[in-house]
C-alpha positions in Angstrom: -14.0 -2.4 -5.4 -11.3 -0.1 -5.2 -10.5 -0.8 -0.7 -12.5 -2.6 2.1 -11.9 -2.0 5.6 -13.6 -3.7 8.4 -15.4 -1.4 10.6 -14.5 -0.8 14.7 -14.6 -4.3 16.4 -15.9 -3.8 19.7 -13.4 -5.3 21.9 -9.9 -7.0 21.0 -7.9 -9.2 23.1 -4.6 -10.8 21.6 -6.4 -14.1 20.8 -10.1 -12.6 19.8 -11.9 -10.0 18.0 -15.5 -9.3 18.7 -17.5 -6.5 16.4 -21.0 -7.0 16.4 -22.5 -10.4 17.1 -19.2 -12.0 16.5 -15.8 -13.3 17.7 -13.4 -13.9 15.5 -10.5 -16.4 16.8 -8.1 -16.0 14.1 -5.3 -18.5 16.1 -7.5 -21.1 15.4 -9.2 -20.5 12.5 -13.1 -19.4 14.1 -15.6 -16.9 13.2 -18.4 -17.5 15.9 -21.7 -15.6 15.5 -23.4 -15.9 19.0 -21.7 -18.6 20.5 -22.5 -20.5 17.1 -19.6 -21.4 14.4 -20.3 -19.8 11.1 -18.6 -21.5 8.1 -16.5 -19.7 6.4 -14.0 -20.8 3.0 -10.1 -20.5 3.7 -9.7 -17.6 1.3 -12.5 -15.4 3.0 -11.5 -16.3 6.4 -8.4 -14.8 5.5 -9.6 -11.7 4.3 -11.9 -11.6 7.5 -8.7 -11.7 9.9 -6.6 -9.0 7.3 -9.6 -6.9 7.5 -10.1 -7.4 11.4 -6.5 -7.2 12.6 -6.4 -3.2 11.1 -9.9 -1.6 12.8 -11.0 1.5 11.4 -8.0 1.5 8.4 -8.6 1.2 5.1 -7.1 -2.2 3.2 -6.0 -1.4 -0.3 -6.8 -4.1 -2.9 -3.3 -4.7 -3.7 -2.5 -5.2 0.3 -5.2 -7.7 0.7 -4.4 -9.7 -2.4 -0.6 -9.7 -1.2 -1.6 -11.0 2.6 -4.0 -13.2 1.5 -2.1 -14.7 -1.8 1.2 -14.2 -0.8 2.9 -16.7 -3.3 0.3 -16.1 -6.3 -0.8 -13.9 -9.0 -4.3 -13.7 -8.5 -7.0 -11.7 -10.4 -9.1 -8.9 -8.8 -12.2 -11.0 -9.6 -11.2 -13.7 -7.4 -11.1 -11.2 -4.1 -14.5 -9.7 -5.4 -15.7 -13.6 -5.0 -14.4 -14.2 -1.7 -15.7 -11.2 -0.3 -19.2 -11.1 -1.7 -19.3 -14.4 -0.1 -17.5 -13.2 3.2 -20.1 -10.1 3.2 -23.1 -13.4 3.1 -21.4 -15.0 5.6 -21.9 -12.1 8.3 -25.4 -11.0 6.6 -23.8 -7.8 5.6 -26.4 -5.2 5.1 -29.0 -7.2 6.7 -30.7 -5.0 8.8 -28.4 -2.1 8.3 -25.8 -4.1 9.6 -22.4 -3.3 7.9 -19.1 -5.0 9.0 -17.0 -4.2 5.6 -17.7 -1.0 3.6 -15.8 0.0 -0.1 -14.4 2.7 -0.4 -14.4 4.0 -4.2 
């Protein structure tokens, strides 16, 4: 995984981000998928809201690690982890959907 980047959200207010079927409510903490909360951990929540606050640029590894983690030395594997499980979360590649894309 060398970046990820969150394609085009649809529509973006200052509270909200919609791409697809969902809304993302980053102020308090809510990915919605259809009206309907999805859970998501802490850590991938926080990579969803990196990811969706920059449409259409691409995240280096390093800059997600550093607004994610921003007091800790964590290993690559760990972001690989929370993003596999953020990429379930939103049934990435179900269907030909695709929210996040890698860039190698």
């Amino acid at each position: 995984m060398k970046n990820d980047v969150v394609i085009s959200p649809a529509a973006q207010t200052s509270d909200r981000i919609s791409f697809g079927p969902f809304t993302l409510a980053p102020g308090e903490r809510l990915l919605l998928r259809q009206g309907m909360p999805v859970g998501l951990g802490t850590r991938s929540f926080d990579i969803l809201a990196a990811l969706a606050a920059r449409p259409n640029e691409i995240v280096s590894k390093k800059d997600l690690l550093a607004l994610v983690w921003p007091d800790a030395t964590v290993e690559e594997g760990s972001l690989r982890f929370h993003v596999a499980n953020l990429r379930k979360a939103l049934g990435d590649g179900k269907d030909g959907a695709r929210y996040i894309a890698t860039l190698t």
